[in-house]
DRENSEKE-227525 format. One line per 5 residues: their letters; for each residue x negated, y negated, z of C-alpha. Coordinates in steps of 0.5 Angstrom, whole numbers. Layout:
A	X/Y/Z | ...
This chain:
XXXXX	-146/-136/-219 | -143/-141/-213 | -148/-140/-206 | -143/-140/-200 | -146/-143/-194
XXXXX	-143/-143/-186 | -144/-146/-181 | -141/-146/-174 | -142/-153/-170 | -138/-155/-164
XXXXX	-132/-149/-165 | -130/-151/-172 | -133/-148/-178 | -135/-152/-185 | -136/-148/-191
XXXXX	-140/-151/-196 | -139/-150/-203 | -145/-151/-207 | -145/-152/-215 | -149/-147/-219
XXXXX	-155/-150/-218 | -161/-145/-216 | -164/-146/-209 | -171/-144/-208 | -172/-137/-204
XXXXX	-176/-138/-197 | -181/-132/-196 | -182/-130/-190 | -187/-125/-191 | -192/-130/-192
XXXXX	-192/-135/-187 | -197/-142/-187 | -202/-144/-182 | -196/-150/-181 | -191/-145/-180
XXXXX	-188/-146/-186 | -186/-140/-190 | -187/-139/-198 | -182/-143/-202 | -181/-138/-209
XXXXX	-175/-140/-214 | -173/-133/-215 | -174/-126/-212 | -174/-122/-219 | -175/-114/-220
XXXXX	-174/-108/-216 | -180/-103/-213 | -184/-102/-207 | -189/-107/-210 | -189/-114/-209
XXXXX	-194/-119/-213 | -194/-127/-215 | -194/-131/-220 | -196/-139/-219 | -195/-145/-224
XXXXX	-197/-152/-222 | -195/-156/-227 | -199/-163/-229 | -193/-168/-226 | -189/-164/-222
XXXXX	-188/-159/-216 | -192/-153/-215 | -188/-147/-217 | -187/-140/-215 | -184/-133/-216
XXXXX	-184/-126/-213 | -184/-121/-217 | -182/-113/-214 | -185/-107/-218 | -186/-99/-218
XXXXX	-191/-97/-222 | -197/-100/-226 | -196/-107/-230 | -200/-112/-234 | -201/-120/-232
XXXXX	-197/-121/-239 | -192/-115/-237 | -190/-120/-230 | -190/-127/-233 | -185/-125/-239
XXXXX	-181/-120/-234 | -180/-127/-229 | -179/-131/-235 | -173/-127/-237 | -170/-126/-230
XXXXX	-171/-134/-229 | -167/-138/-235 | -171/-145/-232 | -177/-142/-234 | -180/-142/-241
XXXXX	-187/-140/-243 | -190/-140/-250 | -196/-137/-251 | -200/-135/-258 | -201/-127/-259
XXXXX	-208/-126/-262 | -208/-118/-264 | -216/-118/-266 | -216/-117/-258 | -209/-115/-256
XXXXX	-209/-122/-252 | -204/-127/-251 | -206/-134/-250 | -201/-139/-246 | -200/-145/-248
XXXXX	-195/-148/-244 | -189/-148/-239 | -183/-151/-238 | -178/-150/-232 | -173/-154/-234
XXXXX	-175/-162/-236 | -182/-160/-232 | -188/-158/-237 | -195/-158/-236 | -200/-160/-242
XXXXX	-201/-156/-249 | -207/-151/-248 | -210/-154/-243 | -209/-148/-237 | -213/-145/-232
XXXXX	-212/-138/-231 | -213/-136/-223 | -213/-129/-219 | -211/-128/-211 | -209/-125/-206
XXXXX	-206/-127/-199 | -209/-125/-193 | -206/-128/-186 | -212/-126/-183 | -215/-132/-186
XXXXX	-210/-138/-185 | -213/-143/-181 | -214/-151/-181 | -218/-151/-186 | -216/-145/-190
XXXXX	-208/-146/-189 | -206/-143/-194 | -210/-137/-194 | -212/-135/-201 | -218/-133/-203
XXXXX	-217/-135/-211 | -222/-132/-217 | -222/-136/-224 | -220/-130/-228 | -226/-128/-232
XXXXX	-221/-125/-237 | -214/-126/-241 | -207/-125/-237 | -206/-119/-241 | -213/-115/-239
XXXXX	-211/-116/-231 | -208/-111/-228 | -203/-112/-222 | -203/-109/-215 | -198/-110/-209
XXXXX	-201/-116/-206 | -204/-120/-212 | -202/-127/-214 | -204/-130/-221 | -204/-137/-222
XXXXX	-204/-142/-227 | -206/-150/-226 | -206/-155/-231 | -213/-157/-232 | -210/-165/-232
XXXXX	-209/-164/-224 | -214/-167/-220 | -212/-159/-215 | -217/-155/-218 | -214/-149/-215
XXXXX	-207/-146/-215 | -202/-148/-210 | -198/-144/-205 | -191/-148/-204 | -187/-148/-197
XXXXX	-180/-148/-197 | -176/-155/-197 | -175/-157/-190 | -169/-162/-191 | -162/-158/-193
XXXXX	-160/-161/-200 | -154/-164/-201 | -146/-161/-203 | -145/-162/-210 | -137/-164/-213
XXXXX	-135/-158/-211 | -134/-161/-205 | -133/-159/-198 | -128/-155/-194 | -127/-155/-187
XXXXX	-123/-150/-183 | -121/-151/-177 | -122/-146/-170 | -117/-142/-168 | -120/-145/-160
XXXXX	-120/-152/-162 | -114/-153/-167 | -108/-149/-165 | -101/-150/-168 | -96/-154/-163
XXXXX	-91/-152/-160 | -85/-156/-160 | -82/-157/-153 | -75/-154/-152 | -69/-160/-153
């Protein structure tokens, strides 16, 4: 799907035309102590809910999606709904059936992954009320003490994963890109104000 961008700068409108590549979603929502709004890859589902999930991977950005629901759903219910509305994100995990748990092994989002069972599996919730200069993100994270099969998700939560080989001990809340990316090969299109370029009359002979 192509992404349209206008602009209007000193009378002449720029249309912009970008590729299919996807653009992180900005979340105003939940606002940073730099002013900074969460920065998500995609906003997938529908409902009245609204809930998180959080990778960071090992060498890579830290990564977010929002997840809308009605209803009640598991932890495992929400990473494989947002794996399926995502197609960059790739999550294997091993299903033990002697306690109805899945293991997560590892992700991928695109050529990105993280190290082969080696995650740490955190609960949160964001609270604007705690951001400040120490805690600018304010989000109080649990390590789960269960698997992601056992938790059950509320409007609010955030789950989030981290590989084990980052020096953050804890999930990290991305904020949204600040510099606006570059127009693929698509190209550009300029079309010209009707105040500023206007046809020429010809002079009568």
């Amino acid at each position: 799907m192509r992404q349209l961008l206008i602009h209007t700068l000193s009378g002449i409108a720029v249309l912009v035309f970008f590729g299919s590549t996807a653009y992180a979603v900005q979340i105003d929502s939940i606002v940073f102590y730099d002013g900074n709004p969460l920065n998500v890859q995609a906003v997938i589902g529908s409902g009245a809910n609204t809930a998180y999930e959080v990778i960071d991977m090992a060498s890579g950005p830290d990564l977010a999606w929002q997840y809308n629901f009605d209803g009640s759903l598991n932890g495992w219910q929400m990473l494989t709904a947002i794996e399926a509305g995502d197609p960059n994100l790739t999550v294997t995990a091993t299903y033990y059936s002697s306690f109805a748990e899945h293991l997560v092994n590892n992700f991928q989002y695109g050529s990105i992954t993280g190290v082969l069972n080696k995650w740490d599996f955190y609960t949160g919730s964001y609270n604007t009320g705690n951001v400040s200069s120490s805690d600018p993100q304010g989000t109080s994270w649990t390590l789960s003490g269960v698997g992601i099969d056992d938790v059950n998700i509320t409007s609010g939560e955030i789950i989030g994963w981290v590989d084990q080989t980052k020096p953050t001990p804890q999930p990290v809340l991305p904020e949204t890109v600040t510099t606006v990316p570059e127009p693929d090969s698509a190209g550009i299109v300029l079309v010209a104000s009707g105040t500023l370029l206007r046809r020429r009359r010809r002079s009568p002979r």
